[in-house]
N, C-alpha and C positions, 0 to 999 in steps of 0.2 A: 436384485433383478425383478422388475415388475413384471406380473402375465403380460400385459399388452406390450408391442415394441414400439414406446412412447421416442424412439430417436429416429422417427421416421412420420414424414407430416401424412393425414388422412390420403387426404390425392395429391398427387403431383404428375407432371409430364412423364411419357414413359421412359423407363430405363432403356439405354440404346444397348448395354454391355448385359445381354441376355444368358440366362444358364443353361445349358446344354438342352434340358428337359423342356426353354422354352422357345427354343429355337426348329425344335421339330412340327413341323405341319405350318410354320410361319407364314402367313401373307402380307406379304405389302404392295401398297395399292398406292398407284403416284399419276395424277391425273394432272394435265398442263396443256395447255397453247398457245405452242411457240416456245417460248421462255418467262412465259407466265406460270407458276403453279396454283393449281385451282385446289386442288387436295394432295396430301402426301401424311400419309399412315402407316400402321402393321399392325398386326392383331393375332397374336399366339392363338392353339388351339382354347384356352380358356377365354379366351376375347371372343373368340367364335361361338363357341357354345352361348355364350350370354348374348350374343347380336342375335342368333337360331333363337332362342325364348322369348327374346325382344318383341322381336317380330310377330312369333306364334300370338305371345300374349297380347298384345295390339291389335291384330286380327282379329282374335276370339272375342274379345271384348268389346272391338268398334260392330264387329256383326251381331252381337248380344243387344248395342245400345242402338242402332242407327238400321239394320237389314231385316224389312219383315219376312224371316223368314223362320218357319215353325219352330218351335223348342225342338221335337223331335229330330228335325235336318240339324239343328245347333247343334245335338247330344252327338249325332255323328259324326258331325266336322270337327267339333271338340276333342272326340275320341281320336278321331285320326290324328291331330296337329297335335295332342300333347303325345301319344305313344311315338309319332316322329322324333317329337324334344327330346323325350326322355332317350330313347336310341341315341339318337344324335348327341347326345350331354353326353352320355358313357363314353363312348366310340372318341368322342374331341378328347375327355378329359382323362382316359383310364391311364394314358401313361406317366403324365404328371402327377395325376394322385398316386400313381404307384411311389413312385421317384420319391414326393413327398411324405407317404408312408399317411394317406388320407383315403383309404379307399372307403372307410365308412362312411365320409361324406359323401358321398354318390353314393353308398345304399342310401343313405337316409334322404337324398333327393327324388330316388326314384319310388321308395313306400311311401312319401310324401305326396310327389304328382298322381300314382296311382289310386290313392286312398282318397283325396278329391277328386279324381276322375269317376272311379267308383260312387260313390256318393253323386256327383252329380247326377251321373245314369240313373239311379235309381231312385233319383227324385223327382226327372223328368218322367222316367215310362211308367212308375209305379205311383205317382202325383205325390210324394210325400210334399205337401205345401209346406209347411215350415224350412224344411232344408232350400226348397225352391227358392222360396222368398231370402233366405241369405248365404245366395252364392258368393256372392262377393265379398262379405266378411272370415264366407268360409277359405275361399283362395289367398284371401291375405293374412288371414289367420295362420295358415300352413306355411307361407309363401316367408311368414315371419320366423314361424320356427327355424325353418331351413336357414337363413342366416343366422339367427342367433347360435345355432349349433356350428353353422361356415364361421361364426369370427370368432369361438370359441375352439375350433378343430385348430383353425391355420391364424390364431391368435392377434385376430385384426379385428382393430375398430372401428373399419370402413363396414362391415360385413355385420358387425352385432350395431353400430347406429343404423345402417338400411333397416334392419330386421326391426327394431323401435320405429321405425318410421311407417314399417309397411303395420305392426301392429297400432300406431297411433290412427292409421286409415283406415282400421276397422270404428275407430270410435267418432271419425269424421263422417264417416259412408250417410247418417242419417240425415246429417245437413245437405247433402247434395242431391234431394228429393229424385226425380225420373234420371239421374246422371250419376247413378251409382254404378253403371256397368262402366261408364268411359272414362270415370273416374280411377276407378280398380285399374282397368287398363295404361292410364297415365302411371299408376304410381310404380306399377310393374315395371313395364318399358323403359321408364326414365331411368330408374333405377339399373336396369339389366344395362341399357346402351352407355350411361355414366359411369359403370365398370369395366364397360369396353373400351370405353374410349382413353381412360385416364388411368394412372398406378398405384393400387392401394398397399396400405401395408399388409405387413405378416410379421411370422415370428421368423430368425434368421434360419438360413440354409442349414439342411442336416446332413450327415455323410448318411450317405442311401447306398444299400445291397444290391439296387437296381443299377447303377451305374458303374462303368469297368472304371479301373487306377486311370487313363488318359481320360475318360470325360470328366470325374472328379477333379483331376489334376486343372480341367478347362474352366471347371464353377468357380475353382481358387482362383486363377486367376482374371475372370471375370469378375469375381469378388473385388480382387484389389482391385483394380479399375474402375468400378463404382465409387467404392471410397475415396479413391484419389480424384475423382471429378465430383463428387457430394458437396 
């Protein structure tokens, strides 16, 4: 049995036959006119939290590359949208990582955004130049950790390639002269919303102490149902 669970392709269309754990907080969004469909989606609470960071980090980024407006007003808007993420990742995520028995991946998400938030502050208000000048190696630097650790937690090689990718964008950042902030920005975003929107692997389902004998009994046979349409 290999770590990675090679019997399952990087991305694919999402699974319709969802487990108990991803079924809660579910959204689906089904837009049409008439009997035309323009969009038709869902997005479990973990879809969500990645679309929340998407966004956050596409913001912070396009207002870093594109909005004259002070470092100091950045350092606060920053502060606000990443301690929003960070709340918001937990609150989406904390019952599936229970379920999955991955709650260390969320600490090590939230000492990761905090400890570059920190850092930034204090290289805006206190001028440390060097940190200044490589924020955006420093966010994808971390940005990298955190998946390599994600596709090492939940044994997926959607989540340890992102994490190689977002660390190969620290080594690209110096060829993209004044477009290193919208650049950082792309690689995020693309990234976060490309997990939302599609189905990566993992390693297979656990029996969890968090779910009663009828929800388990539900992931079995959601189980089989995947398999028998795979």
């Amino acid at each position: 049995m290999t770590f990675f669970n090679d019997s399952e392709p990087l991305l694919r269309e999402k699974q319709h036959e969802l487990d108990f754990q991803d079924l809660q907080g579910l959204v689906r969004l089904n837009y049409q006119i008439g009997n035309l469909s323009l969009f038709s989606g869902f997005y479990t609470r973990i879809d969500q939290a990645f679309i929340l960071w998407g966004l956050i980090s596409s913001g912070i980024f396009v207002t870093a590359q594109f909005l004259p407006i002070s470092w100091s007003s950045q350092a606060i808007l920053w502060s606000v949208l990443t301690l929003i993420g960070t709340v918001g990742m937990v609150c989406l995520t904390w019952f599936w990582v229970s379920v999955e028995q991955l709650r260390w991946i969320v600490y090590g998400w939230v000492i990761l955004m905090l400890t570059g938030l920190i850092l930034t502050d204090l290289s805006i208000f206190l001028g440390w130049g060097e940190v200044l000048m490589n924020l955006c190696p420093l966010w994808l630097g971390l940005s990298a950790i955190g998946y390599v650790c994600t596709g090492l937690g939940m044994r997926s090689r959607t989540f340890f390639l992102i994490g190689l990718v977002h660390l190969l964008g620290t080594l690209v950042l110096p060829y993209c002269g004044v477009m290193q902030f919208l650049a950082t920005g792309l690689i995020m975003s693309i990234s976060l919303l490309l997990l939302a929107e599609w189905q990566w692997d993992m390693r297979p389902a656990i029996d969890s102490d968090q779910l009663t004998l009828q929800q388990k009994q539900f992931n079995q046979a959601q189980h089989q149902k995947r398999q028998k349409n795979s």
